[in-house]
Wavefront OBJ file of the C-alpha trace (Angstrom):
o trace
v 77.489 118.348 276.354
v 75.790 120.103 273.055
v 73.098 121.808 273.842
v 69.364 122.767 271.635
v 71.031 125.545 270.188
v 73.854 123.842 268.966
v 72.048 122.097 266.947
v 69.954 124.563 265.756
v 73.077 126.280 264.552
v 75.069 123.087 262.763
v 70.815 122.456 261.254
v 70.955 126.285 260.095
v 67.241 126.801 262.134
v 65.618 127.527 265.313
v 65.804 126.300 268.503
v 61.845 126.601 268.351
v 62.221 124.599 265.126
v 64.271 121.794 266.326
v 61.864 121.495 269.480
v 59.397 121.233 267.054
v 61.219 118.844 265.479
v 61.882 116.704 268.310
v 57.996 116.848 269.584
v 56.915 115.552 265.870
v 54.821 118.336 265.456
v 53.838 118.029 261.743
v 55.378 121.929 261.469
v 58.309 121.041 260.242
v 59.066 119.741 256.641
v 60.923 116.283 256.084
v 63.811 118.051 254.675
v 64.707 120.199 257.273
v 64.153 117.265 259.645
v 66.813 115.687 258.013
v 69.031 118.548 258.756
v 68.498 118.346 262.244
v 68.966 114.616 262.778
v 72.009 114.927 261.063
v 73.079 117.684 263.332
v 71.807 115.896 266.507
v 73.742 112.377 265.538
v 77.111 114.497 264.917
v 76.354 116.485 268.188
v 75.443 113.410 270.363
v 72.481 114.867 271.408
v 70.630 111.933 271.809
v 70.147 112.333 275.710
v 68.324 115.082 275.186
v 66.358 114.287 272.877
v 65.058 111.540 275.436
v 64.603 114.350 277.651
v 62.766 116.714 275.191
v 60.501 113.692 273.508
v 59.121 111.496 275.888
v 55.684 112.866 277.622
v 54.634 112.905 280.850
v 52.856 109.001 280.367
v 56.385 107.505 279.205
v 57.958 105.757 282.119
v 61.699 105.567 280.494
v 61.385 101.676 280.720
v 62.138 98.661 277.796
v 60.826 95.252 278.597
v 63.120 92.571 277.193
v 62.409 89.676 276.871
v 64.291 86.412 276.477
v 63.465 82.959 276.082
v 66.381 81.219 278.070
v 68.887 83.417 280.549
v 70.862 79.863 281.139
v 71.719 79.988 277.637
v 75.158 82.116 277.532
v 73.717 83.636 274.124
v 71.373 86.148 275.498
v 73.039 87.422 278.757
v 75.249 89.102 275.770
v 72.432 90.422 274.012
v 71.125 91.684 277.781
v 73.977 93.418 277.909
v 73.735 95.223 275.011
v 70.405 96.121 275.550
v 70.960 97.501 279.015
v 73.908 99.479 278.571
v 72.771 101.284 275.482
v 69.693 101.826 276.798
v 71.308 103.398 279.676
v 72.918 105.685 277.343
v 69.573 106.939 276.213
v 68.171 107.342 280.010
v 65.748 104.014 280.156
v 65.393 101.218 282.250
v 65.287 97.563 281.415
v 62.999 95.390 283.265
v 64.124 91.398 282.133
v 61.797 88.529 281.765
v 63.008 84.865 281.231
v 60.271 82.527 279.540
v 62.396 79.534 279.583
v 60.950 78.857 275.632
v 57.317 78.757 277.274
v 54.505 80.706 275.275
v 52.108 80.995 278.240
v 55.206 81.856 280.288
v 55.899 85.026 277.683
v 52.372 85.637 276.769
v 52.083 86.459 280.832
v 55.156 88.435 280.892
v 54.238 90.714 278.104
v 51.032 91.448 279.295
v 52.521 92.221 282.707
v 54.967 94.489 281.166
v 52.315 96.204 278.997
v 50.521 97.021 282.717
v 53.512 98.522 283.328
v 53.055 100.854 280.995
v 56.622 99.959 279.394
v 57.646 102.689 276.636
v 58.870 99.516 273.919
v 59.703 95.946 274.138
v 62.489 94.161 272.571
v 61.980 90.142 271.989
v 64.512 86.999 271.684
v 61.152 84.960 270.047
v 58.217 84.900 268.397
v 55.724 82.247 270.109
v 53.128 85.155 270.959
v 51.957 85.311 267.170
v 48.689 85.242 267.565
v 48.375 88.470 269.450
v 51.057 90.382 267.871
v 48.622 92.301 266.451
v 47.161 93.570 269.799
v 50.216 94.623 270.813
v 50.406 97.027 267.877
v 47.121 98.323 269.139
v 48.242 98.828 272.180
v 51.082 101.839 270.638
v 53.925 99.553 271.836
v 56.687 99.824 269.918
v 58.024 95.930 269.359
v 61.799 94.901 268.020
v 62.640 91.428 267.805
v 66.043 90.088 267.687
v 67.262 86.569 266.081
v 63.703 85.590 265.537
v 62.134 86.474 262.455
v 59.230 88.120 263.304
v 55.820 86.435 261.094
v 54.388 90.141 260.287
v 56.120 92.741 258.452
v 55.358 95.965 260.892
v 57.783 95.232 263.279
v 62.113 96.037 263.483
v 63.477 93.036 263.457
v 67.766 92.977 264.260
v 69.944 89.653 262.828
v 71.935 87.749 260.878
v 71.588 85.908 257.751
v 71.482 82.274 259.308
v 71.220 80.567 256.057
v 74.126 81.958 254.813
v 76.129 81.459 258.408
v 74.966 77.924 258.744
v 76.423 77.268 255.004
v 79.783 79.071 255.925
v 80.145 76.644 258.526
v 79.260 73.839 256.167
v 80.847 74.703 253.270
v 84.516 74.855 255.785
v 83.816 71.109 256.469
v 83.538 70.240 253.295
v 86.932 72.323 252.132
v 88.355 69.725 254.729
v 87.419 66.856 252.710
v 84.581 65.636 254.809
v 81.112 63.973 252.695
v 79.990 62.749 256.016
v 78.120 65.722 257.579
v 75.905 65.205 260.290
v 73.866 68.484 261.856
v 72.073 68.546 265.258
v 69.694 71.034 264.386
v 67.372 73.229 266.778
v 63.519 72.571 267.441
v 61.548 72.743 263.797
v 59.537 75.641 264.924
v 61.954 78.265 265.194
v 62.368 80.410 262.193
v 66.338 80.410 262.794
v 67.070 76.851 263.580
v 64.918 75.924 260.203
v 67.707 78.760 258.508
v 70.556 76.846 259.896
v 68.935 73.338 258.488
v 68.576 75.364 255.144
v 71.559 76.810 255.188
v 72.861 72.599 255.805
v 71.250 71.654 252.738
v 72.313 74.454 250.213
v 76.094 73.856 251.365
v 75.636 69.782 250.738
v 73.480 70.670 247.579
v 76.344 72.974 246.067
v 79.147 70.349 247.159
v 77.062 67.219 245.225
v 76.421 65.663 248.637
v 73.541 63.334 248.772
v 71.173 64.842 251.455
v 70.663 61.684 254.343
v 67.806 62.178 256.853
v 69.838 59.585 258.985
v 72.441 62.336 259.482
v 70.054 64.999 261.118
v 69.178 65.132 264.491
v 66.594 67.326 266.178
v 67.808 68.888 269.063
v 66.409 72.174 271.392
v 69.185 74.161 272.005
v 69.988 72.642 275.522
v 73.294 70.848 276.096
v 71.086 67.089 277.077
v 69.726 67.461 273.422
v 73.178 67.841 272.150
v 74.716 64.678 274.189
v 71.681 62.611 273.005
v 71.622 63.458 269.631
v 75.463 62.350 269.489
v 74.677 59.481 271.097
v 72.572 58.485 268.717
v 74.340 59.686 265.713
v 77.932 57.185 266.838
v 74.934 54.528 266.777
v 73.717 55.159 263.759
v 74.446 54.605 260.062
v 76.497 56.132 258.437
v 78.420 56.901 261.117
v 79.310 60.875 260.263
v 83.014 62.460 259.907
v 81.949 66.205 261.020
v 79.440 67.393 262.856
v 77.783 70.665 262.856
v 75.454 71.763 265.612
v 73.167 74.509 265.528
v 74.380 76.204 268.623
v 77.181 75.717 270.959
v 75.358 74.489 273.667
v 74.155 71.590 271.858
v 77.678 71.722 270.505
v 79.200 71.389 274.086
v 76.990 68.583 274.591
v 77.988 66.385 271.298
v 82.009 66.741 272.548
v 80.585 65.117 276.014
v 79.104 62.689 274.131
v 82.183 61.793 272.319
v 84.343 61.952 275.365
v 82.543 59.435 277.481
v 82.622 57.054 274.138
v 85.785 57.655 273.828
v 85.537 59.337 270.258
v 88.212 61.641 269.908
v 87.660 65.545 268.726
v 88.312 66.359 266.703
v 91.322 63.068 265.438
v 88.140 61.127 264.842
v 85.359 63.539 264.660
v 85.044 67.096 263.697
v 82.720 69.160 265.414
v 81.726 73.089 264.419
v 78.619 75.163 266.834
v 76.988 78.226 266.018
v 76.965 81.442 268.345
v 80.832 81.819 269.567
v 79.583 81.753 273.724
v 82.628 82.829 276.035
v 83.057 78.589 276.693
v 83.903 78.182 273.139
v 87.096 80.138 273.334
v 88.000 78.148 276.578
v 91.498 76.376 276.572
v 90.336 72.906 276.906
v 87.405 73.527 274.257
v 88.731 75.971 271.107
v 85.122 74.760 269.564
v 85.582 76.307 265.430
v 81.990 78.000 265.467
v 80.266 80.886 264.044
v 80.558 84.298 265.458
v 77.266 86.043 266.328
v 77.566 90.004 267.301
v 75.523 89.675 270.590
v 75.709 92.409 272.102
v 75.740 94.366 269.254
v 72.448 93.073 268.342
v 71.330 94.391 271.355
v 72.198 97.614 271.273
v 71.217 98.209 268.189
v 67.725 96.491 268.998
v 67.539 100.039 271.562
v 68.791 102.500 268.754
v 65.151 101.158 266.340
v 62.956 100.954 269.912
v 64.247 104.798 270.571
v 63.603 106.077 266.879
v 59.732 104.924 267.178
v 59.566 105.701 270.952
v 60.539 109.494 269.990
v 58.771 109.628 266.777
v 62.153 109.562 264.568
v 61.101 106.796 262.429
v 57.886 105.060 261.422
v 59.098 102.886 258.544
v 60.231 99.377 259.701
v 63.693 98.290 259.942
v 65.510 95.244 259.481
v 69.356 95.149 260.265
v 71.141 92.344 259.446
v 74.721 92.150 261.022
v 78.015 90.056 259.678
v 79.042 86.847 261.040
v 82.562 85.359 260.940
v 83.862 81.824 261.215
v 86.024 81.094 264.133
v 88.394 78.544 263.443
v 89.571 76.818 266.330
v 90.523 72.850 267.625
v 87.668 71.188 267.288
v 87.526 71.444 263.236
v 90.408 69.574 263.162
v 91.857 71.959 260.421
v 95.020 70.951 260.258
v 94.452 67.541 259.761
v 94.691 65.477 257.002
v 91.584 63.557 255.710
v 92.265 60.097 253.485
v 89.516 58.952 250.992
v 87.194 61.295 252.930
v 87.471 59.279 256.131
v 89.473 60.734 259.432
v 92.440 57.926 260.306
v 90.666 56.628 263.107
v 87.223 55.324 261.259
l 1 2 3 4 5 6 7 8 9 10 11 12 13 14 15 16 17 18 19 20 21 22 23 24 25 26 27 28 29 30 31 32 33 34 35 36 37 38 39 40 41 42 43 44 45 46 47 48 49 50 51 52 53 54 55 56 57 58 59 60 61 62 63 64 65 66 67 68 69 70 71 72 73 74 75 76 77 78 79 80 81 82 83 84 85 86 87 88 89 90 91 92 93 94 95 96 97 98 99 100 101 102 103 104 105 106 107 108 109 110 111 112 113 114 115 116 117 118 119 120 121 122 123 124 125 126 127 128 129 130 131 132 133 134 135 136 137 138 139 140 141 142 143 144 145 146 147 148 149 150 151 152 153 154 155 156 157 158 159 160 161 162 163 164 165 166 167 168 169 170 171 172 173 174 175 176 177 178 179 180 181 182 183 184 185 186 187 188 189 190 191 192 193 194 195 196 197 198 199 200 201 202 203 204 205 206 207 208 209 210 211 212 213 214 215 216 217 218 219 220 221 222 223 224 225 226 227 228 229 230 231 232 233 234 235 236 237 238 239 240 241 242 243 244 245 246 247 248 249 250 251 252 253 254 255 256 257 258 259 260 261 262 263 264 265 266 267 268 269 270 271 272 273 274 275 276 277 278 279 280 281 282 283 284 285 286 287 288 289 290 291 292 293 294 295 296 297 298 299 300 301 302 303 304 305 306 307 308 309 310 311 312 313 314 315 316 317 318 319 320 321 322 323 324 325 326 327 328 329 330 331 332 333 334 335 336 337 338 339 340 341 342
């Protein structure tokens, strides 16, 4: 394992000066700091500079906290979260809101009275007090939810441009029928997904039809209902695309128990790419989301302000990809934009 002088020598200064550095002590100039970053990231050093930074008030703990653990979305991102924070020498303590803003409000707090060195946040329902929290010298990061002020990391993807990917493959299939089963209005990445909806019909020539969107929350009953109602409706839709895979799941149920066949009669595409998407007697086409990724690199911004690397925000957006699988119904053939069995 490097040690302080090792970097010192790849930085070309001190060990007294990289201390310095790592304290942020205002001794040192911004240019040199550089240096020693730089020789500290190709060292892997970053252990110790948990060791070196944190003062005797840190407590080497991250709060995260997520708004729905049943969801197989975020036990990814907890994963991420805790193993690269393990790497740095913190704890995680989880909290699971269930999509209630009392519910997080209390959980914050209660981590705050833990003295908890950063926390890292799957929503943004607390806005009122966000501002508090900066008060308080607790470093925030949210992750897939925009966060409404400016100060704070924030780690993603571009849903608007994901949701029309997803879209825009429908319509390469031939479909002009395009339903969506989109998530609550309120979130800041469900309304992306309905965005990204629009643009992709937009850009095709395809009449926007309100009687083709359905408001669902993210839960599999929302998914089966909004189906439901959808095979009732008019017109009835060709391809379906559902803001998560959950909801997703839910819409397939939907069309099993009426019979419907996915995806010979209906195409269906979900957002997220959960382990039960890839499942033999699923292959649900969705978008891929970098989970755990996202929560890793959710620690890497928390540890640059906890240690004093960093002070500018930072937004990372990460790449999605398409997954193409049964439900699609790629390799079918569509005729006078209707599937044979409509």
């Amino acid at each position: 394992m490097a040690k302080i002088k090792d970097v010192a020598k790849l930085a070309g200064v001190s060990p007294a000066c990289v201390s310095l550095a790592l304290n942020g002590k205002p001794y040192v100039s911004a240019k040199t700091k550089k240096r020693i970053y730089n020789a500290i990231e190709q060292l892997n050093y970053r252990p110790n500079i948990i060791a070196r930074s944190l003062r005797n008030k840190k407590t080497h703990t991250i709060g995260l906290v997520l708004s729905d653990i049943t969801n197989p979305f975020f036990p990814e991102i907890a994963r991420g979260v805790e193993t690269k924070a393990r790497e740095y020498g913190f704890n995680v303590i989880l909290c699971n809101t269930d999509a209630d803003p009392l519910l997080e409000k209390n959980y914050i707090e209660v981590l705050l009275a833990k003295q908890v060195d950063g926390l890292i946040l799957t929503s943004v329902r607390i806005m009122d007090d966000l501002d508090k929290y900066t008060k308080e010298n607790c470093p925030l990061v949210f992750i897939n939810r925009k966060p409404p002020l400016s100060d704070f990391d924030f780690v993603g993807i571009d849903n608007v441009a994901s949701a029309k990917m997803a879209v825009e493959h429908l319509i390469k299939l031939g479909h002009r029928k395009i339903a969506l089963i989109r998530g609550e209005p309120a979130s800041w990445a469900s309304f992306s997904r309905y965005e990204g909806y629009r643009m992709a019909l937009k850009e095709a020539g395809i009449p926007y039809s309100d009687n083709l969107v359905k408001i669902g929350y993210l839960r599999y009953e929302s998914g089966y209902r909004a189906m439901e109602s959808l095979l009732k409706g008019s017109p009835i839709p060709t391809a379906i695309f559902c803001a998560n895979d959950i909801m997703a799941l839910g819409a397939i149920d939907a069309c099993v128990d009426r019979k419907v066949k996915v995806p010979q009669d209906l195409a269906i595409v979900g957002f997220d790419d959960i382990w039960v998407a890839s499942l033999k007697n699923v292959q649900l086409t969705t978008v891929h989301q970098p989970r755990y990724e996202m929560g890793a690199k959710a620690v890497e911004l928390m540890v640059e302000r906890i240690i004093g690397k960093r002070k500018k925000t930072k937004r990372v957006i990460l790449p999605t990809k398409l997954v193409i699988r049964r439900t699609c119904g790629a390799n079918f053939k569509i005729s006078r934009g209707k599937w044979p069995n409509l």
